[in-house]
Structure formats: C-alpha cells, structure tokens
C-alpha positions in Angstrom: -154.3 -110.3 20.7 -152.5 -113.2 19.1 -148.5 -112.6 19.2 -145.7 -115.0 17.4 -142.5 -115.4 18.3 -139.7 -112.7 17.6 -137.0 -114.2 15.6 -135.4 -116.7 17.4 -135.6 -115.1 20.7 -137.6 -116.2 23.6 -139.3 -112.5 23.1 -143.0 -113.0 22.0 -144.6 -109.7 20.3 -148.0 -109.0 18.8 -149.4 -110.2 15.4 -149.7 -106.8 14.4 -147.4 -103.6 15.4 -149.1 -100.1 16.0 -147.0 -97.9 13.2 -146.5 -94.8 14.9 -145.5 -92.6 12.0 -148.4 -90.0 12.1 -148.1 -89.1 15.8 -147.5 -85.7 16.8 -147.7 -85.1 13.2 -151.0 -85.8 11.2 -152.3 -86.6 14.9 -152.2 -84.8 18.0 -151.2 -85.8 21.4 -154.0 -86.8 22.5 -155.2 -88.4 19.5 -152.3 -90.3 19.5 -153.0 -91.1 22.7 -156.4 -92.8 22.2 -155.0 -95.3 19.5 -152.3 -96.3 21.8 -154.5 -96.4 25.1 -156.5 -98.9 23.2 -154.0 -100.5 21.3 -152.5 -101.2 24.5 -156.1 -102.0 26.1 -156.3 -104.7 23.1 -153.1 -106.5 24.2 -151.0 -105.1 22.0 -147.0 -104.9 22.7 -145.6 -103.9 19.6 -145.0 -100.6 18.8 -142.5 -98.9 15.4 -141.6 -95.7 14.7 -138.5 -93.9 13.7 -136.2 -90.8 14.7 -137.3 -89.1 10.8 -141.0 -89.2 11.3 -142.4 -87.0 10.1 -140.0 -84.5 8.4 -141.8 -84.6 5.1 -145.1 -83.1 6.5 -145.8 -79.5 6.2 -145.2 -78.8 10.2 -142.8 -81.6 10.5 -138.9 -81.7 11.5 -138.8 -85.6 12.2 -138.6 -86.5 15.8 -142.2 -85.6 16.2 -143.4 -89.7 16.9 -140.8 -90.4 19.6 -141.2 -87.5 21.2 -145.3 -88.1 21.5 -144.3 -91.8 22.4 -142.3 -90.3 25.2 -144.4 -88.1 27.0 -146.7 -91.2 26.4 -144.8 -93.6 28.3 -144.0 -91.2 31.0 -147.7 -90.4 31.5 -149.0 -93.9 31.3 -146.3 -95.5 32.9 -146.3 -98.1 29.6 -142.8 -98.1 28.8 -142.2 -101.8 29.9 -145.1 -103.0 28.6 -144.5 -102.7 25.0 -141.7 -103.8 22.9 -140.4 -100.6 21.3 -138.8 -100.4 17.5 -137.4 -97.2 16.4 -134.6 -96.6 13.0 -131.8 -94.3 12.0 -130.1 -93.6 9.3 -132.6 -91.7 7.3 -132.8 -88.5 9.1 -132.1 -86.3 6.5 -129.6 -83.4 6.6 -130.9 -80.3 4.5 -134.4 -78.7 4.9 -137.6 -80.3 3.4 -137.8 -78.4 0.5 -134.0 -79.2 -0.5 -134.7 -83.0 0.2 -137.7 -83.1 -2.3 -136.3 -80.8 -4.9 -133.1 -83.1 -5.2 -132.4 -84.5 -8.4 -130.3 -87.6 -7.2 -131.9 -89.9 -4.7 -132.6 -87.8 -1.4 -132.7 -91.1 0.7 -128.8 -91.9 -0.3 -127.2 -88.6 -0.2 -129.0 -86.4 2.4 -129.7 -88.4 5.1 -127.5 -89.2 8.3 -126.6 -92.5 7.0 -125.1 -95.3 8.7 -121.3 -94.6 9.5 -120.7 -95.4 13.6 -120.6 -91.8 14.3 -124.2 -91.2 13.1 -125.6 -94.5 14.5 -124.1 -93.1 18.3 -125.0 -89.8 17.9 -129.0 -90.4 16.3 -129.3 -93.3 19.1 -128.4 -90.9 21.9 -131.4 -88.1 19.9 -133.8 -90.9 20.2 -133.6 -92.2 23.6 -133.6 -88.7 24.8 -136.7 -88.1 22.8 -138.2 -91.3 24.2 -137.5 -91.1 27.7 -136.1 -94.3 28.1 -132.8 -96.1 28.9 -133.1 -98.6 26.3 -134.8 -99.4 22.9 -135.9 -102.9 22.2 -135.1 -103.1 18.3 -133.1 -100.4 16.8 -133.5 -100.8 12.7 -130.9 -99.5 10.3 -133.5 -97.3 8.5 -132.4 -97.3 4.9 -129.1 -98.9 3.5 -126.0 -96.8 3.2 -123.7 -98.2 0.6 -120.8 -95.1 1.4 -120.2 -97.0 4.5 -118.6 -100.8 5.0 -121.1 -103.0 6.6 -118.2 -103.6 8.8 -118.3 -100.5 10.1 -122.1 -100.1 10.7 -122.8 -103.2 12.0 -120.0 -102.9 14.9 -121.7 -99.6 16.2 -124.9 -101.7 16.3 -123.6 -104.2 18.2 -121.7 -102.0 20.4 -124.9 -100.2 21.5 -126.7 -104.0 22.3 -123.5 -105.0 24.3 -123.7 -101.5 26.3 -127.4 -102.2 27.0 -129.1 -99.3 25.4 -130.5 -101.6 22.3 -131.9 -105.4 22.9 -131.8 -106.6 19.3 -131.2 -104.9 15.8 -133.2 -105.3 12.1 -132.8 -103.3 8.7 -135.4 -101.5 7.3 -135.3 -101.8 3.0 -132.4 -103.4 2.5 -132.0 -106.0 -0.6 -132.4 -109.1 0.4 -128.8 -109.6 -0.7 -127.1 -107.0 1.3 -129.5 -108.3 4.6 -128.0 -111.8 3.8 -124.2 -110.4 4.0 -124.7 -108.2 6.8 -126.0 -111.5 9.0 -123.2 -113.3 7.2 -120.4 -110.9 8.4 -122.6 -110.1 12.4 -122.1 -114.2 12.4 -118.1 -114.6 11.5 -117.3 -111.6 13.7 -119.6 -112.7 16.9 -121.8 -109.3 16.5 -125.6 -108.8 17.1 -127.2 -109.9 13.9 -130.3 -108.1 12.3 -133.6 -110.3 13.4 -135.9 -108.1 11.5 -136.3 -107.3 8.3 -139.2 -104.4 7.4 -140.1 -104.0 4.1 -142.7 -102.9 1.9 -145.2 -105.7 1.8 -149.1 -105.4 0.3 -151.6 -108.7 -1.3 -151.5 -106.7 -4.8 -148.1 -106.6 -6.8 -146.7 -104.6 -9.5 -144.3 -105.8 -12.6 -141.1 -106.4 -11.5 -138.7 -104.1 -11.7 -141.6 -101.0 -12.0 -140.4 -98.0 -10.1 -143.6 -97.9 -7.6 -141.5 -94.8 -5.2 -141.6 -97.1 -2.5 -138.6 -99.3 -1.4 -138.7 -103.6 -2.8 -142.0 -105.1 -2.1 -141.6 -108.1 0.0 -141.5 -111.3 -2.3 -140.4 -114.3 -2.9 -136.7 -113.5 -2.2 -137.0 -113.0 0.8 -139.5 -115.2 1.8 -137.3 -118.3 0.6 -134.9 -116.7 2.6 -136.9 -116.7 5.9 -137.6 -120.5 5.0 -135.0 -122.1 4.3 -133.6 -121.6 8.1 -132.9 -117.7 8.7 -134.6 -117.0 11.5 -135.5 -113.5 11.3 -138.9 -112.0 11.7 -140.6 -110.3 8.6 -142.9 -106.4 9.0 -144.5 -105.3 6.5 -145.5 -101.8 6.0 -148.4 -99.8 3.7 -150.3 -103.3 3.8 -153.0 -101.3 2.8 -151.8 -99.3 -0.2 -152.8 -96.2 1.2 -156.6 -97.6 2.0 -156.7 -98.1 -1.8 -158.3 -101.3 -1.8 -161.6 -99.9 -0.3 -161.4 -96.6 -1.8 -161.3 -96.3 -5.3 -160.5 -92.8 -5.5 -156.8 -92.9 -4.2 -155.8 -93.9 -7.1 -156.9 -90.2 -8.5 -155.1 -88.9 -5.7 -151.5 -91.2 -5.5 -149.4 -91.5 -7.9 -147.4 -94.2 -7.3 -150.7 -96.1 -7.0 -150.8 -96.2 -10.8 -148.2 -99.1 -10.8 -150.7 -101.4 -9.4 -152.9 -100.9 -12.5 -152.6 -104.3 -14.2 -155.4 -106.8 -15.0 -153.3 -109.6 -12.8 -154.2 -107.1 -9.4 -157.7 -107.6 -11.4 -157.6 -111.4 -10.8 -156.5 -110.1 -7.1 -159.1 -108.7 -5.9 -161.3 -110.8 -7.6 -159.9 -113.0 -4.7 -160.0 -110.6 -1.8 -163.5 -110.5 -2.5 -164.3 -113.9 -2.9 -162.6 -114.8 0.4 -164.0 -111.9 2.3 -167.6 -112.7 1.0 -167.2 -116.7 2.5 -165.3 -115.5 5.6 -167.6 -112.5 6.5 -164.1 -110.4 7.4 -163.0 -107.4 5.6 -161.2 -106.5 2.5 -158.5 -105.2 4.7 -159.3 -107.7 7.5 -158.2 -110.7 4.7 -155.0 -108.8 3.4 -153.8 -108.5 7.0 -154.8 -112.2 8.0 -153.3 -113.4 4.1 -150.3 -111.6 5.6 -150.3 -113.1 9.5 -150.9 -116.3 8.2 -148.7 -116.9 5.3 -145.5 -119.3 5.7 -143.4 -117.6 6.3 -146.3 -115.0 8.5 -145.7 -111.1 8.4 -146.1 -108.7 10.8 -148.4 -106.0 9.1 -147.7 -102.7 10.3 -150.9 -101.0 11.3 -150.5 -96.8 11.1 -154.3 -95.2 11.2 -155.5 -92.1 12.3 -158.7 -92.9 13.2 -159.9 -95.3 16.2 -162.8 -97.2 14.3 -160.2 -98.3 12.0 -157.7 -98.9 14.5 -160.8 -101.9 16.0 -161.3 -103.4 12.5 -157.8 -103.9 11.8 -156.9 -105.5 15.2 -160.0 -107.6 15.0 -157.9 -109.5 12.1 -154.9 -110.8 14.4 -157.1 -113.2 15.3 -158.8 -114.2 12.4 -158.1 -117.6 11.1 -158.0 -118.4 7.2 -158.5 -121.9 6.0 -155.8 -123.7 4.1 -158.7 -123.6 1.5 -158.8 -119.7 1.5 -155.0 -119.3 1.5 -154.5 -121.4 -1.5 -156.9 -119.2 -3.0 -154.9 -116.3 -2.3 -151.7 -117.2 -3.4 -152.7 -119.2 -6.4 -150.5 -118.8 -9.3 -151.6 -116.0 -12.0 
C-alpha cells in the first residue's frame, strides 16, 4: 500500500488508516480480526481508534476497540508493526441514556475533558486496555474550552517526554484553536500536535448548517496545511455513512438531510463522470480525490465487512490525473 510521510517526521504511515471504531462493538473479535489480519496482509500500518468507542451503542461502555486491538496485538504479535492512534478527552462521565437526553451539548459538559489529571489518568486506561508500553499518536479527542491550553498541552508533552506517547494531534478542533495550541507547544519547547482529524467527505453542506457532526475539513485548514504547517490531515466519515451508493440512507440519517442541495447535485454529477473514465468506484474516487489533493488526506477507513474493506484499499493506489482533479474541485 502507498504510505506518505507523517508530518514532518521521518515516520512514514499508510495512505489510508483502518478506523477501528466498530470493533468489539458492531463487530466481534474475530470479525475484527479478519479486517485487521488483511489490513495488515495489505501493508497497511495505520491503525485509529479511541478510549470512548463505542459507549453510544446499545451493549457499549467505550473501551470496547482498544481492548479487541489488545488481545489482537498480543495474539498476532503485531504491535510493532503498526503505527497506533488512540484519543481522550471524550469519554463521557454519566450513563448513555443521560449523555443523549442532555439538553446542553453532551460532548462539552460530560465527557472527561482535557485538564492534566484526566489526560494521565485516561492514558494509563488505554495502555492498559492495549497491552502496550507506548502509543504512537495520542489525539486530544474533542476540545475542552474549561481548561487553559497551557494546561493540556503540558500533560501531553509530559507523557511524549516519559515515553509512553511518540507524537500528539487533536481531533475537532477549530482550526483557530489547533493554530494557538501549536503556537504556545512552539514558544514553550512542548510536543506540538502533528495531526489534525476532522470531518472530511467530497460533498459539502452550507456553511454554517448544523450537520451533528464536528467542522468539515475545508479550506481553512487546508490553507493552513499549505502555507508551511507541517501537520498531517485524517479525515473521517469520507463516505457519508455509504450514502453516496445507497440512496436510502438518506431515509434513514438525519443529519444526511444537510447534504440535500442542488450544488452536491453538480457533485456527483462529477463523481460519476470521473468514475465512468477511470473505471474506479464512487467511493474508490472520493478516497483517491481525498489522497491526492494538495494538501492529501488520510481517509479513515471503518467497515464492517471484508469485501468492502478490498475495494476501499484498492484506492490507495489509484492515481487521478491532474485532468480529473480539476474536475473535482472545480468551482460551483
């Protein structure tokens, strides 16, 4: 598999990341282990998850991915063949039930958060759960704005210069706050995040429309990216819930209904033209579009079955022509 170069590290990691978020939840053990045997198999390194999934399904506590990714590791002997990402900070404090029914926003105000006793105590839950010593990128999960930066970011940096994280990135940040954080991690001499995750698919809703997701990845932060901040870009739900090939989702999700505008029309007029002269995929152009652009982002791949699992992969190697790309990103 193709891989690109992490940040501005001599660490090189796979075009596309396995999402782990349905293991041990939606999926099994050992249906979890049959996407990462061959995700593995493929060449794949790069593997995301976080210490909350998956507390919002109906068997679910969170903790259920790391601890599959664990007894993985331990019965494959993988753990230093992949570059593991995990995230804190959004592990929430009250029972399922409480956390949907709340009026205010559940992500803010009942989740661990980000103060340097949390960060300590949620990394020790999550190397315990993954059976390892170390954890290559540690996110910050969700922003906390009841806690300084200051504070935050010198608990991350304490746990890279004590060994048990390699790097650090934020997870749904504005772009704004992920420019101060680096800003401040710079003037002190702390780690600085080198990842930035965010929500990140080919269609796009009006701005400022409320979609239940986090920001969409756009052109704020890709103008940061190029103009010389060398952090690397994830993008996750790439593929809007497997909206773009079936129809009826959009029955089914709600928040799909802020994508219904005639300028995602024009979109996938696109996606269809490009996919017709390539021979690829709908979902095998959106995730080249994405691997490809300038700057490229690292789509986060979460399936639950393995014939999907070999289309998507197939893309990471998929070239588009400059031809093709301007065709994607024309102007409306």
């Amino acid at each position: 598999m193709k891989t690109t170069q992490f940040a501005d590290t001599d660490v090189r990691v796979s075009a596309m990341a396995l999402g782990c978020l349905p293991f041990g939840s939606k999926l099994d053990a050992e249906q979890s282990y049959t996407l990462l045997d061959y995700y593995l198999e493929q060449g794949g390194n790069f593997l995301d998850t976080a210490n909350n999934y998956s507390f919002w399904d109906a068997d679910g506590e969170g903790g259920e991915s790391e601890t599959v990714l664990g007894r993985w590791f331990r019965d494959r002997g993988s753990r230093e063949k992949v570059f593991l990402a995990t995230k804190l900070g959004a592990y929430p404090t009250v029972s399922r039930d409480e956390f949907f029914s709340y009026r205010g926003n559940p992500w803010a105000d009942l989740t661990e958060g980000l103060s340097r006793k949390a960060i300590l105590q949620a990394v020790e839950g999550s190397l315990d759960r993954l059976g390892t010593d170390h954890i290559d990128l540690l996110y910050a999960h969700v922003d906390d704005r009841t806690v300084d930066q200051e504070e935050t970011l010198e608990a991350l940096d304490y746990l890279v210069r004590s060994g048990k994280v390699r790097y650090i990135g934020c997870s749904n940040f504005k772009v704004w706050r992920t420019a101060r954080a680096r800003e401040i991690s710079c003037a002190r001499g702390w780690a600085e995040y080198k990842a930035v995750q965010m929500f990140n698919t080919y269609f796009q809703t009006e701005k400022g429309v409320e979609t239940g997701m986090s920001d969409q990845m756009g052109d704020e932060i890709f103008d940061y990216v190029r103009s010389g901040n060398r952090v690397s870009l994830l993008g996750y739900t790439p593929l809007l819930w497997g909206s773009y090939t079936q129809g009826h989702k959009y029955q089914e999700i709600d928040r799909l209904k802020s994508f219904v505008r005639p300028e995602n029309d024009e979109r996938r007029r696109r996606l269809e033209l490009v996919a017709r002269e390539t021979g690829y995929t709908i979902n095998q152009v959106i995730y080249a579009w994405m691997i490809n652009g300038d700057p490229p982002v690292i789509p986060l791949v979460a399936v639950s079955r393995l014939e999907h699992l070999m289309e998507d992969l197939s893309a990471a190697d998929l070239p588009l022509s400059r031809e093709h790309l301007a065709v994607l990103n024309a102007p409306m």
